[in-house]
Structure formats: structure tokens, C-alpha cells
C-alpha positions as CSV (number, residue, x, y, z in Angstrom):
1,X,1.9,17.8,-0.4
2,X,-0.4,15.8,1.4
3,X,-1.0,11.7,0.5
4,X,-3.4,12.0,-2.9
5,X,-6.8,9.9,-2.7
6,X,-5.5,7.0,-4.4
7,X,-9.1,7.7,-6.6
8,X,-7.8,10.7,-7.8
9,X,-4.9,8.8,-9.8
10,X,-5.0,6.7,-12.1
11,X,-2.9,3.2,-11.6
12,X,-1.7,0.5,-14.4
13,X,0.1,-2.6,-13.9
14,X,2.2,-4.2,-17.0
15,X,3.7,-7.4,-15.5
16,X,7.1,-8.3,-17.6
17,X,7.8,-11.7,-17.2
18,X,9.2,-11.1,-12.8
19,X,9.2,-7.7,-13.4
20,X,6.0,-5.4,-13.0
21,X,5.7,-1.9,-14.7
22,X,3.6,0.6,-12.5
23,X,2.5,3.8,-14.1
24,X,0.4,6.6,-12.2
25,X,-1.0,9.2,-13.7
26,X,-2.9,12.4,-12.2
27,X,-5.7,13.2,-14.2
28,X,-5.9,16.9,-13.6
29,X,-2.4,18.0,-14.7
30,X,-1.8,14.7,-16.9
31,X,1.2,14.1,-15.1
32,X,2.9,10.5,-15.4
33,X,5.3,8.5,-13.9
34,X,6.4,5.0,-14.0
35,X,8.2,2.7,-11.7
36,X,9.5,-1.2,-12.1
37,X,9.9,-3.6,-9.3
38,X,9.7,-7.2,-8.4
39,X,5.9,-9.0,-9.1
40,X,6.9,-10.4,-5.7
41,X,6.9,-7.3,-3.6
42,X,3.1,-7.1,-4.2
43,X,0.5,-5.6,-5.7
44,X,-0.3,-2.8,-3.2
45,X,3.7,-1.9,-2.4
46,X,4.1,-1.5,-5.8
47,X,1.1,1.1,-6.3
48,X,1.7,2.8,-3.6
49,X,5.3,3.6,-4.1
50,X,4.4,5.0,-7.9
51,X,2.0,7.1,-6.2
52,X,4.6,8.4,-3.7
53,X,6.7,9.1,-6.8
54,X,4.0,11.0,-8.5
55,X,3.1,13.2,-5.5
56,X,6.3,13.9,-5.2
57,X,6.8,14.9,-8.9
58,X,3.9,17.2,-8.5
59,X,5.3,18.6,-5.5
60,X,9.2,19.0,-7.5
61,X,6.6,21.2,-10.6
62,X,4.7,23.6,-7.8
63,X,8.1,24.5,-6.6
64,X,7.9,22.6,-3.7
65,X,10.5,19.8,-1.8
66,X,9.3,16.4,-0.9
């Protein structure tokens, strides 16, 4: 599956205490995933690796490796 427009999903941040929550969710199938890493790694890292997880959650439903 090609990289998603990031404006296509829709990204929340939860930070817990060090710790910040990341769920994606793709708006035409209602799919959702979450990840949890380190405030410290970054705003942007942490997006982009919940997206990667998404897209490749998408890709595991259509039958597809990724």
C-alpha cells in the first residue's frame, strides 16, 4: 500500500506523564490503531510511526503483506 496522505487520517496525541499515546484512525473504513512511545522522540516520529502501523493494518485486512 502506498504511504496514506497524512490528511486522510486522523491523528491524536494523549501525553501520559513521559509517555505519549498516538492513535490513527482512517476515516473511510473506521479503522484504529494506537501506539505509545517516549514524549521525547517527537511529535512527528511518533505520528508517523502510528500511521505506518495503520497502513499496514489496512494492508494485513485487504489480504495484503506489508
Amino acid at each position: 500500500m502506498a504511504e496514506r496522505d497524512r490528511g486522510s487520517v486522523l491523528v491524536e496525541l494523549t501525553r501520559i506523564g513521559a509517555v505519549v499515546k498516538v492513535t490513527a484512525i482512517d476515516p473511510e473504513t473506521l479503522t484504529e490503531v494506537s501506539i505509545m512511545g517516549p514524549a521525547s522522540a517527537g511529535e512527528e516520529t511518533l505520528k508517523r510511526n502510528a500511521v505506518r502501523k495503520l497502513e499496514y493494518v489496512l494492508a494485513q485486512k485487504a489480504g495484503r503483506r506489508g
